[in-house]
PyMOL Python script that loads the backbone (N, CA, C, O; Angstrom):
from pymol import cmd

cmd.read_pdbstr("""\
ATOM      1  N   UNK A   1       8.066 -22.974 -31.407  1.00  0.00           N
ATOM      2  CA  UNK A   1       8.566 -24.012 -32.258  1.00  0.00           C
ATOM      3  C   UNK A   1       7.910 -23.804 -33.620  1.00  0.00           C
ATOM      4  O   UNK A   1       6.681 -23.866 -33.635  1.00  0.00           O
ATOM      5  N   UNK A   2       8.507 -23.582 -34.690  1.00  0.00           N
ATOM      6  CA  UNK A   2       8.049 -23.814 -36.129  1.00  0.00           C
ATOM      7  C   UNK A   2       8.881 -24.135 -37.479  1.00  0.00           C
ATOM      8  O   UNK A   2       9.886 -23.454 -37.684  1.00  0.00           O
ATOM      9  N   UNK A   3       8.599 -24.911 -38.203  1.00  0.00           N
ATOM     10  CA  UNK A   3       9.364 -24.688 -39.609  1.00  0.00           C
ATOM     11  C   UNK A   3       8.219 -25.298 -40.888  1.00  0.00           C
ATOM     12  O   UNK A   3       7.057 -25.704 -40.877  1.00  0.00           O
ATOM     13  N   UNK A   4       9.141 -25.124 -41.799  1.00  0.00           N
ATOM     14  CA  UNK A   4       9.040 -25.100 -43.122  1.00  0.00           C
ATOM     15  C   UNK A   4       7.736 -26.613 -43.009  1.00  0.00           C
ATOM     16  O   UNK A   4       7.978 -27.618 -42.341  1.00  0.00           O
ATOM     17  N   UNK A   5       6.575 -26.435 -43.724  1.00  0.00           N
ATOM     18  CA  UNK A   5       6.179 -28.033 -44.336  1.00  0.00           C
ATOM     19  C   UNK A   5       6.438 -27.899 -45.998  1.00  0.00           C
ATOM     20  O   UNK A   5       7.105 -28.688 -46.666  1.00  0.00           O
ATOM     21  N   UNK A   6       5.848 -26.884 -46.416  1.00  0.00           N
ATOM     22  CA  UNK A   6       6.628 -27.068 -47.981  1.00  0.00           C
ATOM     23  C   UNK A   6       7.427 -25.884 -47.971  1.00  0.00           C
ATOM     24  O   UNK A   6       6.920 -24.976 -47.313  1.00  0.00           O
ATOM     25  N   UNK A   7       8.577 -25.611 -48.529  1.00  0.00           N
ATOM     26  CA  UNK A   7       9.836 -24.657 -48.808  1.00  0.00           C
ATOM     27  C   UNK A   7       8.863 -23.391 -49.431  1.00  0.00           C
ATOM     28  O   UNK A   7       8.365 -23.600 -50.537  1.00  0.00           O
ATOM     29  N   UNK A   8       8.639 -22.373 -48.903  1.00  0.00           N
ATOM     30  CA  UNK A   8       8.580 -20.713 -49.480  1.00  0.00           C
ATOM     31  C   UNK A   8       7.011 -21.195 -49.454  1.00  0.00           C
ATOM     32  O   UNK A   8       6.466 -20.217 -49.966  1.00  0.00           O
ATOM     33  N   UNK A   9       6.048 -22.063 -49.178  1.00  0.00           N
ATOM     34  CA  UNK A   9       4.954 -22.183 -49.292  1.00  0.00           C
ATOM     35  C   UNK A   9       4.238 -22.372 -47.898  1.00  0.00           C
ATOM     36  O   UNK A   9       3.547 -21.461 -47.443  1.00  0.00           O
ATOM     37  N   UNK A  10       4.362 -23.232 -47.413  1.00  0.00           N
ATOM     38  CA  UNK A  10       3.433 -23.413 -46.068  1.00  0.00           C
ATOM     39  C   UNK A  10       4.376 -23.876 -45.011  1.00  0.00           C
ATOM     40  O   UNK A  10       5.308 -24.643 -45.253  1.00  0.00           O
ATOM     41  N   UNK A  11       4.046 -23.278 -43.560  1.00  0.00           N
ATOM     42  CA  UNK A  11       5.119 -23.791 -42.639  1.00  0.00           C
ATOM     43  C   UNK A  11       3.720 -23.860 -41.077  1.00  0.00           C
ATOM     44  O   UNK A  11       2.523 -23.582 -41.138  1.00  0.00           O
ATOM     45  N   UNK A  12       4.467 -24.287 -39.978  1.00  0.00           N
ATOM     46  CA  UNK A  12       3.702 -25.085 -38.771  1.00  0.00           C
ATOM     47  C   UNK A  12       4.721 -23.748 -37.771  1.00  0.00           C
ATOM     48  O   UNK A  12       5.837 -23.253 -37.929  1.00  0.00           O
ATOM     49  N   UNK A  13       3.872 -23.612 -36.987  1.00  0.00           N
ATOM     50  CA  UNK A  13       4.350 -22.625 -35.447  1.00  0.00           C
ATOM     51  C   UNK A  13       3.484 -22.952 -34.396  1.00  0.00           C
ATOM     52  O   UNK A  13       2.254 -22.911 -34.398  1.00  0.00           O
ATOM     53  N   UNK A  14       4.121 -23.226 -33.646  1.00  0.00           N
ATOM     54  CA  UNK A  14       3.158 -23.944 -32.240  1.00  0.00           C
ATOM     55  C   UNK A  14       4.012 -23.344 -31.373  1.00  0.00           C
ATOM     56  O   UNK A  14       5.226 -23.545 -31.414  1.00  0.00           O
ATOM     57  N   UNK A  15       3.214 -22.257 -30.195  1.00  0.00           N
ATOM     58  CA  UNK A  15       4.065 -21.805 -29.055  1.00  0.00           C
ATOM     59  C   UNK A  15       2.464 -22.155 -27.544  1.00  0.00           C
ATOM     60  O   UNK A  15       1.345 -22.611 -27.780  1.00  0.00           O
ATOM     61  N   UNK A  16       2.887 -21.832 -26.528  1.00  0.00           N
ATOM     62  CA  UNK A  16       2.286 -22.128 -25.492  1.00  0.00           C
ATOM     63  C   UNK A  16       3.121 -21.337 -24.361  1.00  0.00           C
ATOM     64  O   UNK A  16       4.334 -21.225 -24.185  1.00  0.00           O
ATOM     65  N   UNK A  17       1.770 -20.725 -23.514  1.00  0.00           N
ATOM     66  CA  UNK A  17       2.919 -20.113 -22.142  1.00  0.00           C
ATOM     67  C   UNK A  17       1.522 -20.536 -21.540  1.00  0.00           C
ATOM     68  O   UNK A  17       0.412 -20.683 -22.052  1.00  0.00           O
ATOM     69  N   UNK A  18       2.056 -20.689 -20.122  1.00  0.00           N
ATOM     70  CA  UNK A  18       1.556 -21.163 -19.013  1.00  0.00           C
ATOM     71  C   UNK A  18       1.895 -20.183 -18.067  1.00  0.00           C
ATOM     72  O   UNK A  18       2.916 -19.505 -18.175  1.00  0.00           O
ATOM     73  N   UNK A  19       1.066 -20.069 -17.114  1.00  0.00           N
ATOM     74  CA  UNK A  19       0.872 -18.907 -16.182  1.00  0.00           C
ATOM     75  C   UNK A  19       0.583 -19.287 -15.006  1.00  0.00           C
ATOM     76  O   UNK A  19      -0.628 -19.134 -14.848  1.00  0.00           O
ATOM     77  N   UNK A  20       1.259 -19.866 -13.746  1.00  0.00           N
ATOM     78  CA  UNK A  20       0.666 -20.566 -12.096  1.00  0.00           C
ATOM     79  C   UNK A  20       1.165 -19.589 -11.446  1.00  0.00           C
ATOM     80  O   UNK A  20       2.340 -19.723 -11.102  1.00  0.00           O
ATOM     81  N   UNK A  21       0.423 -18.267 -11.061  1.00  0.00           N
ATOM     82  CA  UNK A  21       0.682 -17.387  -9.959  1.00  0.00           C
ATOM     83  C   UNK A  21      -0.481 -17.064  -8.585  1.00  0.00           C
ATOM     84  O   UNK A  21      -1.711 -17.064  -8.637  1.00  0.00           O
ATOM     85  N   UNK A  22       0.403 -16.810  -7.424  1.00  0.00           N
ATOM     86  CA  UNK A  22      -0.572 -16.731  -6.839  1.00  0.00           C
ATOM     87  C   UNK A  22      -0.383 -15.208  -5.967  1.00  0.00           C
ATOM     88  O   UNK A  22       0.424 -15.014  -5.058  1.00  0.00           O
ATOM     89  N   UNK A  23      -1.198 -14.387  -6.432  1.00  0.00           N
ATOM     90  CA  UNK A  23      -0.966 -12.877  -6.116  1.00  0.00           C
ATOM     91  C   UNK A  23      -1.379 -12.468  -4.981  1.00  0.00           C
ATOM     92  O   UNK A  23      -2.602 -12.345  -5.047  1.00  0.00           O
ATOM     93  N   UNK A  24      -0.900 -12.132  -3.748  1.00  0.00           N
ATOM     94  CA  UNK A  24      -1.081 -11.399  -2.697  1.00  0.00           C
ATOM     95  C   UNK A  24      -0.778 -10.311  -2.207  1.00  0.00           C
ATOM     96  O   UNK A  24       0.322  -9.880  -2.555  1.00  0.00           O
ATOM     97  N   UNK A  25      -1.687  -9.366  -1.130  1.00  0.00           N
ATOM     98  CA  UNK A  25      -1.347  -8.123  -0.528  1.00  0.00           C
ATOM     99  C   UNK A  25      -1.708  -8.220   0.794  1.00  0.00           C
ATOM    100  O   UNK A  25      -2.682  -8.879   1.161  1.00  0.00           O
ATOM    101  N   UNK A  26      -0.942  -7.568   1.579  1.00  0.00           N
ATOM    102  CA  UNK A  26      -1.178  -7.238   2.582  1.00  0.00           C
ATOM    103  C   UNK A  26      -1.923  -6.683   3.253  1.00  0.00           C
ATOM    104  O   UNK A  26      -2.162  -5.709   2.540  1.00  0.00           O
ATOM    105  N   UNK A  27      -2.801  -6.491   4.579  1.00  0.00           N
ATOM    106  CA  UNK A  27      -3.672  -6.466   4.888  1.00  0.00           C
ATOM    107  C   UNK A  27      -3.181  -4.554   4.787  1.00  0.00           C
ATOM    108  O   UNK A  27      -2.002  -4.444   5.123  1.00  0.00           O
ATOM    109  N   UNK A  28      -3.630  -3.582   4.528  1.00  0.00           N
ATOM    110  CA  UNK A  28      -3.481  -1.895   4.199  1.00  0.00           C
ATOM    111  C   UNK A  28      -4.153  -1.346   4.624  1.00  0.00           C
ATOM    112  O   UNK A  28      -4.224  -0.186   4.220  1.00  0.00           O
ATOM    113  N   UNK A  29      -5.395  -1.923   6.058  1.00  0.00           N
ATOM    114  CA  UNK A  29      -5.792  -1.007   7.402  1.00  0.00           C
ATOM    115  C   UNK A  29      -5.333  -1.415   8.260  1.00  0.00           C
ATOM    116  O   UNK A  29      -6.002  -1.213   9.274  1.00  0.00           O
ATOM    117  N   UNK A  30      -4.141  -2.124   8.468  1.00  0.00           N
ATOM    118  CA  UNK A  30      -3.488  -1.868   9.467  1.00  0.00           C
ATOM    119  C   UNK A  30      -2.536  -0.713   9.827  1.00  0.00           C
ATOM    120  O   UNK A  30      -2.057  -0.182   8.825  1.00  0.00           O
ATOM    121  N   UNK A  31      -2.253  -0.339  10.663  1.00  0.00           N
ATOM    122  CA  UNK A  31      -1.686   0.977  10.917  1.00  0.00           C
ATOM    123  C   UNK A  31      -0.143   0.812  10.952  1.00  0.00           C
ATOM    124  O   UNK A  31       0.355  -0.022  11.707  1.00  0.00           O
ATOM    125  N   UNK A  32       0.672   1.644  10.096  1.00  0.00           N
ATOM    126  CA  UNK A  32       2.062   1.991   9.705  1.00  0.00           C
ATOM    127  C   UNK A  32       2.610   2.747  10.498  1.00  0.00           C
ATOM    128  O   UNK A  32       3.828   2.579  10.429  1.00  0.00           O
ATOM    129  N   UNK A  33       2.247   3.745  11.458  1.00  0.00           N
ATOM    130  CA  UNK A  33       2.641   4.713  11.784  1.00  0.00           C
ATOM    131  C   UNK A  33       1.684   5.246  12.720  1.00  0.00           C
ATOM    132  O   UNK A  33       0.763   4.488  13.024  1.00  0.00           O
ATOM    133  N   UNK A  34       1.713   6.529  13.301  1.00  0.00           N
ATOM    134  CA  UNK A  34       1.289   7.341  13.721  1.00  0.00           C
ATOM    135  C   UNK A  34       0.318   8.292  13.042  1.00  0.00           C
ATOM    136  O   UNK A  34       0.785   8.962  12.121  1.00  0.00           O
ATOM    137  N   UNK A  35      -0.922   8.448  13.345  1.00  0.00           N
ATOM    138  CA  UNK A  35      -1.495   9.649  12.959  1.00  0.00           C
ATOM    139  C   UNK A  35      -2.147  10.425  14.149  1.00  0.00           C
ATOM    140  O   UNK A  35      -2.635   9.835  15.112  1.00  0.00           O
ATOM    141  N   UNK A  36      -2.126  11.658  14.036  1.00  0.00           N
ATOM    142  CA  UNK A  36      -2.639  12.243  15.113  1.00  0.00           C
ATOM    143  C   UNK A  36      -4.417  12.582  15.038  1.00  0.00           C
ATOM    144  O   UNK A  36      -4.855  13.231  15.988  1.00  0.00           O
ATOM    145  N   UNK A  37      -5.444  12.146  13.911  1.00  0.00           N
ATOM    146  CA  UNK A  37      -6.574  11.903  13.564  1.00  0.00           C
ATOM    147  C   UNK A  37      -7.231  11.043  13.869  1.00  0.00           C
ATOM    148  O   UNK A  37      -7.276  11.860  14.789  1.00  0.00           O
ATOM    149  N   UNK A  38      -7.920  10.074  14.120  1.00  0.00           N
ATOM    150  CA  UNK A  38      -8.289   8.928  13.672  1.00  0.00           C
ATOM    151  C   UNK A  38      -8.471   8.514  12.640  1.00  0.00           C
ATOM    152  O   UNK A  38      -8.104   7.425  12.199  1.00  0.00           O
ATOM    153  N   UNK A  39      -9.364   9.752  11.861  1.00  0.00           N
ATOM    154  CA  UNK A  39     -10.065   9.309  10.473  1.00  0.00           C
ATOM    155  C   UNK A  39      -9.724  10.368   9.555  1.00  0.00           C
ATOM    156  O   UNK A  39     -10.703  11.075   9.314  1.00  0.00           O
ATOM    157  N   UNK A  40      -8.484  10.778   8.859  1.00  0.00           N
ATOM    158  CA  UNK A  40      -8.623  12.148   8.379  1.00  0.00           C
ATOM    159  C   UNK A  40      -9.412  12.116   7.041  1.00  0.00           C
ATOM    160  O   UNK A  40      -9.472  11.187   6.236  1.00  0.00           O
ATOM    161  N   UNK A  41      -9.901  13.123   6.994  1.00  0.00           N
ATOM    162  CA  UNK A  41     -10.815  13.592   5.533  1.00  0.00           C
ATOM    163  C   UNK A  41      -9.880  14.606   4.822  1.00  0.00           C
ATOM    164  O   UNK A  41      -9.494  15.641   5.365  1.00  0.00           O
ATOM    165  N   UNK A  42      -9.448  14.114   3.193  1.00  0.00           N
ATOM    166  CA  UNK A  42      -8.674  15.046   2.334  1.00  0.00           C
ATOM    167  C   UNK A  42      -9.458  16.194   2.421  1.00  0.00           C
ATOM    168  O   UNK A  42      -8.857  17.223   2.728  1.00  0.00           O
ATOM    169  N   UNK A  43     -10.463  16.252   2.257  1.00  0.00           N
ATOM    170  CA  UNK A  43     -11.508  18.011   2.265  1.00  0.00           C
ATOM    171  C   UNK A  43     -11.288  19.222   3.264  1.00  0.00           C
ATOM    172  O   UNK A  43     -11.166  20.429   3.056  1.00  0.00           O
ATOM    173  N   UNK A  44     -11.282  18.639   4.156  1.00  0.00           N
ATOM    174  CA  UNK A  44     -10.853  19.058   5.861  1.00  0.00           C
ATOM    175  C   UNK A  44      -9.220  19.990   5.359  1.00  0.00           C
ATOM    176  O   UNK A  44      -8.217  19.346   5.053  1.00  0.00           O
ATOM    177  N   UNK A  45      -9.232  21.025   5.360  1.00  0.00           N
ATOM    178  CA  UNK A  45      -8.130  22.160   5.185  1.00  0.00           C
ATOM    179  C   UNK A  45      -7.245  21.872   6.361  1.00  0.00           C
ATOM    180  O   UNK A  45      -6.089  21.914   5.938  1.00  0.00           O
ATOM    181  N   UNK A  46      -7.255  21.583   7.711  1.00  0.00           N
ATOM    182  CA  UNK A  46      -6.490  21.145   8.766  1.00  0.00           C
ATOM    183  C   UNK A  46      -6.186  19.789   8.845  1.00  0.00           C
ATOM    184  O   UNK A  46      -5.109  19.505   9.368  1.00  0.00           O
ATOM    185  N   UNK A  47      -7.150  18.572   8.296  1.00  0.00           N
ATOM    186  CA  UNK A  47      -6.332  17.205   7.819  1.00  0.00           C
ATOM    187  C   UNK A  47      -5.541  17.239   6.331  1.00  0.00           C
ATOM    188  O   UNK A  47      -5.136  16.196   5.819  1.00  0.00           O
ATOM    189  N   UNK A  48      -5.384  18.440   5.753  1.00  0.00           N
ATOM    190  CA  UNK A  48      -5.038  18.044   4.491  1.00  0.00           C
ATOM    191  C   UNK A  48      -3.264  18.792   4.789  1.00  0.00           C
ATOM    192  O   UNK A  48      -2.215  18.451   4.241  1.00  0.00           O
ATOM    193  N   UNK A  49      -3.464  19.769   5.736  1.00  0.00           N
ATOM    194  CA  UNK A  49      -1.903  19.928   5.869  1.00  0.00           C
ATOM    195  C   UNK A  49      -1.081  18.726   6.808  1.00  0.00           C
ATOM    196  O   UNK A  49       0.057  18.323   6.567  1.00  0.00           O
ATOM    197  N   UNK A  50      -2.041  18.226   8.038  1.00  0.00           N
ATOM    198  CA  UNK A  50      -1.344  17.011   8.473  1.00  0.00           C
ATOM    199  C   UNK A  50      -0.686  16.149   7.545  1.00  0.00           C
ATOM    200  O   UNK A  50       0.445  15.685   7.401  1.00  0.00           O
ATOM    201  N   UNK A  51      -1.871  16.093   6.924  1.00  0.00           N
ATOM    202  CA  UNK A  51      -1.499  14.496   5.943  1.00  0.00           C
ATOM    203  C   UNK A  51      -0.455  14.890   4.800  1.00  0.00           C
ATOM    204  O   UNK A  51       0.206  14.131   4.092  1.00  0.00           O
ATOM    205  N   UNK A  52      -0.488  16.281   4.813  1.00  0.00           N
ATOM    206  CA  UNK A  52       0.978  16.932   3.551  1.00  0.00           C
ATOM    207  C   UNK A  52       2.521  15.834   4.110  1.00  0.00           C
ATOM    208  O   UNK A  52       3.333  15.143   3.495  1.00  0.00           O
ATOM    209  N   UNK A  53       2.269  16.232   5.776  1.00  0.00           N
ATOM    210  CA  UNK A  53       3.624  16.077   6.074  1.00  0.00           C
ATOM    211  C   UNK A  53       3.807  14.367   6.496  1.00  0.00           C
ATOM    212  O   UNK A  53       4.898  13.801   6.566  1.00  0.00           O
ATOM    213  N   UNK A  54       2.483  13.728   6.750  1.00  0.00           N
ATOM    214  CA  UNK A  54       2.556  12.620   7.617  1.00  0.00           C
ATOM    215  C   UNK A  54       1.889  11.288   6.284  1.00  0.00           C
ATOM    216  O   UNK A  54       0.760  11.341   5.797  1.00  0.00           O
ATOM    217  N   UNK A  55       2.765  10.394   6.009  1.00  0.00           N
ATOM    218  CA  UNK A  55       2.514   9.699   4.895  1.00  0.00           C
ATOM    219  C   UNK A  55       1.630   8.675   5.768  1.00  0.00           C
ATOM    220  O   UNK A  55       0.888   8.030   5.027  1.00  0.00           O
ATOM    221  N   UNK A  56       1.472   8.286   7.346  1.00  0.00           N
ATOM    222  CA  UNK A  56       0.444   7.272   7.915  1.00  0.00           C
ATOM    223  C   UNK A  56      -0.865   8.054   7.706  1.00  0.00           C
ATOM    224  O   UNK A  56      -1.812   7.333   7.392  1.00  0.00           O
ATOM    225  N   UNK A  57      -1.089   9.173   7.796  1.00  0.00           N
ATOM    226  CA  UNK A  57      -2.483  10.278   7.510  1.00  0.00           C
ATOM    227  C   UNK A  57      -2.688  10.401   6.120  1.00  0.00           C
ATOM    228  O   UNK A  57      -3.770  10.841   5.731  1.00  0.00           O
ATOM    229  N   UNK A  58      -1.752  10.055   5.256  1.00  0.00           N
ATOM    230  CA  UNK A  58      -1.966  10.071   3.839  1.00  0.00           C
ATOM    231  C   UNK A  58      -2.651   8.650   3.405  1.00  0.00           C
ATOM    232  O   UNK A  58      -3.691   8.631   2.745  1.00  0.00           O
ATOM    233  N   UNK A  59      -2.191   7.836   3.698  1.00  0.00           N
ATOM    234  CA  UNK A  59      -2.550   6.247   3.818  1.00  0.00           C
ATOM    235  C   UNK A  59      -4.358   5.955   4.370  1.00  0.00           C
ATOM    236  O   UNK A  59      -5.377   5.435   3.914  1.00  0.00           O
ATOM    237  N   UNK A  60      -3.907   6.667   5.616  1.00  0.00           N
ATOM    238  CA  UNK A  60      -5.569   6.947   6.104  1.00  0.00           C
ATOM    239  C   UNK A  60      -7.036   7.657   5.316  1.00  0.00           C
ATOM    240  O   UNK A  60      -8.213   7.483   5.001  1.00  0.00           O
ATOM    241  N   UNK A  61      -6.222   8.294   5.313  1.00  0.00           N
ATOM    242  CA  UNK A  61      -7.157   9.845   4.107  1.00  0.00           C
ATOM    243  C   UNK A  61      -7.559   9.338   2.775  1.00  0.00           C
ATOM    244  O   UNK A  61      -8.524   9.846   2.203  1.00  0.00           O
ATOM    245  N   UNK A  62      -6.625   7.999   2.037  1.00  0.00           N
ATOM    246  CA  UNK A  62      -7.113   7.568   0.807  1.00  0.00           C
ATOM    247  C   UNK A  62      -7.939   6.558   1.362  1.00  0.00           C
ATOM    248  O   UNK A  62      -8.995   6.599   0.731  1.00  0.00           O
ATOM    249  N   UNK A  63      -8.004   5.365   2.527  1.00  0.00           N
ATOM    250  CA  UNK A  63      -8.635   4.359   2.595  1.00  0.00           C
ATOM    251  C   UNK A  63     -10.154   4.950   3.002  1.00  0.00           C
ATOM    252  O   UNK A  63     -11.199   4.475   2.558  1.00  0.00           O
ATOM    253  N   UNK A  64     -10.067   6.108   3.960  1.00  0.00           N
ATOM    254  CA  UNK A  64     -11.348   6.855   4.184  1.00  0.00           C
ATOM    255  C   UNK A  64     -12.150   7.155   2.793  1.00  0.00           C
ATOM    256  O   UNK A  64     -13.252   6.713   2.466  1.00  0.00           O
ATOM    257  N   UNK A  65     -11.536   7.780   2.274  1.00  0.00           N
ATOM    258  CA  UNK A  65     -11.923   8.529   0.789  1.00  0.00           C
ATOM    259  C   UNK A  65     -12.740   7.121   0.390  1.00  0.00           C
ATOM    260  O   UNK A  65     -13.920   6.834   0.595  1.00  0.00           O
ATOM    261  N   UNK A  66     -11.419   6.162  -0.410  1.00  0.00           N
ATOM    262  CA  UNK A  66     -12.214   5.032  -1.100  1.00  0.00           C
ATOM    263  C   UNK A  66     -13.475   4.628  -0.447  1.00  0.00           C
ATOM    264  O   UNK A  66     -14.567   4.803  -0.988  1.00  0.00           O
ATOM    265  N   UNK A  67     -13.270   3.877   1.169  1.00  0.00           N
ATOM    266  CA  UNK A  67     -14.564   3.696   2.000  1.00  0.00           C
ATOM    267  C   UNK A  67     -15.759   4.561   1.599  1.00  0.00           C
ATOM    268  O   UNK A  67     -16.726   3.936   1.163  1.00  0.00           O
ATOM    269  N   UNK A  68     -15.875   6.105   1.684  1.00  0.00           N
ATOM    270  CA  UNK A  68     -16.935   7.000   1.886  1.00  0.00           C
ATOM    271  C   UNK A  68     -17.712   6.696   0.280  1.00  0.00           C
ATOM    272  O   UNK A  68     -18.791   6.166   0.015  1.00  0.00           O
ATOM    273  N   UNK A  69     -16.624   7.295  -0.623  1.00  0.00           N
ATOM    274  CA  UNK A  69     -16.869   8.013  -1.452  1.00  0.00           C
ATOM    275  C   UNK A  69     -17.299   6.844  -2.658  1.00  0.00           C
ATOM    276  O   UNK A  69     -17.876   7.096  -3.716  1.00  0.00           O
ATOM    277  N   UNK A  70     -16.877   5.597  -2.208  1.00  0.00           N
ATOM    278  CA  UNK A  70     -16.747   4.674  -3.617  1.00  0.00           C
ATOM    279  C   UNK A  70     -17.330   3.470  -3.372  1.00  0.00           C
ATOM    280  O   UNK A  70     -17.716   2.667  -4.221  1.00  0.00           O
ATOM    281  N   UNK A  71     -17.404   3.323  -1.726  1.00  0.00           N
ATOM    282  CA  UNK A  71     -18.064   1.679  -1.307  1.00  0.00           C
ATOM    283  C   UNK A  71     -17.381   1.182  -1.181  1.00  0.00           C
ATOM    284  O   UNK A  71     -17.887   0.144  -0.756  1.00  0.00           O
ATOM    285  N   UNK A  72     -15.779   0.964  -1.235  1.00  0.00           N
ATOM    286  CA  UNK A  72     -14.979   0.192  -1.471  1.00  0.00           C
ATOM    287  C   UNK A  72     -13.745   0.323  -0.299  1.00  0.00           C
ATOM    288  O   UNK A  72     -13.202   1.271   0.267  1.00  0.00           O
ATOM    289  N   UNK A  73     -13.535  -1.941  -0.230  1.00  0.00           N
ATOM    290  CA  UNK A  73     -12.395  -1.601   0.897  1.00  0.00           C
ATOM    291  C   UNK A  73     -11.507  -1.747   0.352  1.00  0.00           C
ATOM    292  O   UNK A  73     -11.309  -2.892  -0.054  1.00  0.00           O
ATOM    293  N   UNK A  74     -10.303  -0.493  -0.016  1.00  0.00           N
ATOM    294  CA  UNK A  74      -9.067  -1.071  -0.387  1.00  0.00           C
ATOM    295  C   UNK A  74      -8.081  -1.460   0.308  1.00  0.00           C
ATOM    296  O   UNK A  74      -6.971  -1.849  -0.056  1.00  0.00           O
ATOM    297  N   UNK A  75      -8.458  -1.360   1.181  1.00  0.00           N
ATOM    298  CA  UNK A  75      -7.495  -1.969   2.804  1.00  0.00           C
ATOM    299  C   UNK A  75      -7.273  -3.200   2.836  1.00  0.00           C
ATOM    300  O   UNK A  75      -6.275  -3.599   3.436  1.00  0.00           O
ATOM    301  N   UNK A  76      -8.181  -4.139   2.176  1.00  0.00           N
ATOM    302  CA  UNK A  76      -8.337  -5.401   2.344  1.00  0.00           C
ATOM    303  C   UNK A  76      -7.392  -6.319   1.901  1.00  0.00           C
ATOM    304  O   UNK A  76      -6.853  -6.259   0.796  1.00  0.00           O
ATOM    305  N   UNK A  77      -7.169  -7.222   2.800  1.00  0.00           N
ATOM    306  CA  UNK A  77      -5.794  -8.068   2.028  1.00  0.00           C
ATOM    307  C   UNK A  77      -6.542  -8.852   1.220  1.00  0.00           C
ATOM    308  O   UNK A  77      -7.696  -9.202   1.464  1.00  0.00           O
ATOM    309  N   UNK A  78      -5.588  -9.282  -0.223  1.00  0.00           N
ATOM    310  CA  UNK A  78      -6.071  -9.388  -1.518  1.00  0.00           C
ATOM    311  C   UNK A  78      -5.498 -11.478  -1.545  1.00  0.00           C
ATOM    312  O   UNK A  78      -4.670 -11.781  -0.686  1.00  0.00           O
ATOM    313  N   UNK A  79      -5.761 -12.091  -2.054  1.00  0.00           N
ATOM    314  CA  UNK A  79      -5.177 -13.397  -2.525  1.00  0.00           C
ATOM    315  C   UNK A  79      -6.242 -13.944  -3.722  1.00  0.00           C
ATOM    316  O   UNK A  79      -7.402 -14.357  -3.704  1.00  0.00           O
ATOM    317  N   UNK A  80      -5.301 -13.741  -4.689  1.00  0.00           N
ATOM    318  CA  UNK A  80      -6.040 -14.000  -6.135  1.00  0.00           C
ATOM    319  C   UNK A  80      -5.078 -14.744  -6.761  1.00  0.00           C
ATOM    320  O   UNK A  80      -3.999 -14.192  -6.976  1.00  0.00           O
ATOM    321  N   UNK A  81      -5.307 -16.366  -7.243  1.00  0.00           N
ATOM    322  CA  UNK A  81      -4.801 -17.068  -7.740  1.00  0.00           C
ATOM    323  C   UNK A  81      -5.261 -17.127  -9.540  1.00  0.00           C
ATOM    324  O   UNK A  81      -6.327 -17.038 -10.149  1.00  0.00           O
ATOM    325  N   UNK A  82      -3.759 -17.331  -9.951  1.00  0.00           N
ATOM    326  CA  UNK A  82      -3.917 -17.185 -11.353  1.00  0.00           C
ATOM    327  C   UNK A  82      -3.314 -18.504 -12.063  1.00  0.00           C
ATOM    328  O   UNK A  82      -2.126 -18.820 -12.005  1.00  0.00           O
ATOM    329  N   UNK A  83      -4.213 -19.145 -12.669  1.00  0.00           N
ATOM    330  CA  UNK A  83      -3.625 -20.276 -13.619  1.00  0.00           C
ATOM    331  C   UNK A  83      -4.161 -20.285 -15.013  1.00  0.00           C
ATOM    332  O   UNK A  83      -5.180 -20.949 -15.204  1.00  0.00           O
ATOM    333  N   UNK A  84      -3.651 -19.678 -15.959  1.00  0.00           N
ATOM    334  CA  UNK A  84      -3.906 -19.361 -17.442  1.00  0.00           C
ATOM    335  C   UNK A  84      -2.951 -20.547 -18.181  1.00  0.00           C
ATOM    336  O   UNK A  84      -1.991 -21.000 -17.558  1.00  0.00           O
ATOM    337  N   UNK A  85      -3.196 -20.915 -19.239  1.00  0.00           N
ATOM    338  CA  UNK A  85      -2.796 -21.705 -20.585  1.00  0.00           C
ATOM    339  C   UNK A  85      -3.152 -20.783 -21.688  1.00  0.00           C
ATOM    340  O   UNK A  85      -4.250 -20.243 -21.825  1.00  0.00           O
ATOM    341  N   UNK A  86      -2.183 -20.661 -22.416  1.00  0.00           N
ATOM    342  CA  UNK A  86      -2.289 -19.920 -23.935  1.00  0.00           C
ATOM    343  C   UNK A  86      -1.767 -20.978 -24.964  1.00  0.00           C
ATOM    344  O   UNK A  86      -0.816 -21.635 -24.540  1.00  0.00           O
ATOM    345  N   UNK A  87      -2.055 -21.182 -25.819  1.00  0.00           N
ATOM    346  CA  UNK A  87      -1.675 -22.180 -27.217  1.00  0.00           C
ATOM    347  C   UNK A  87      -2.470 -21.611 -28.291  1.00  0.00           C
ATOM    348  O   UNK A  87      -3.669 -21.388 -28.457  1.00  0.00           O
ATOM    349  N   UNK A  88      -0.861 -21.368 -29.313  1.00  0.00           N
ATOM    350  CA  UNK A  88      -1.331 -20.945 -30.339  1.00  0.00           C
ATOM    351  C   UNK A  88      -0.543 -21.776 -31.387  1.00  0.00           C
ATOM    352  O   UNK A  88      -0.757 -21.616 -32.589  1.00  0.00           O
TER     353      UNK A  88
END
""", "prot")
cmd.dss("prot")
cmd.show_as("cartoon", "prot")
cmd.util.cbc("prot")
cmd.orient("prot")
């Protein structure tokens, strides 16, 4: 919303967005499929051709990775609520 307060000299703009989301994921160690591994490791030259062909061993092989290599569960189901106000 804005207009004119004096003509070619000074004018008013007022906008606002509002933001109520609530973001979720699914739990991503649960199992999709079949793998013939339990735990494959990308390094492993014989899990890395499995997991070429098998996208549940590919799935596996990154959550391992993240786990080992980074500390981190990305498997984990996510629920992150978002409520932002902007005014300008």
């Amino acid at each position: 919303m804005g207009g004119p307060i004096k003509r070619d000299k000074t004018f008013y703009f007022l906008a606002v967005e509002h933001i109520n989301e609530n973001l979720q994921r699914a739990n991503l160690s649960q199992p999709l499929g079949t793998c013939s591994v339990d735990v494959p490791v990308i390094t492993n030259p014989a899990h890395e051709t499995l997991s070429n062909s098998n996208t549940e061993c590919q799935r596996r092989a990154l959550l391992n990775f993240f786990r080992t290599s980074r500390n981190q569960e990305e498997g984990n189901p996510i629920d992150h609520a978002i409520d932002n106000t902007a005014i300008l």
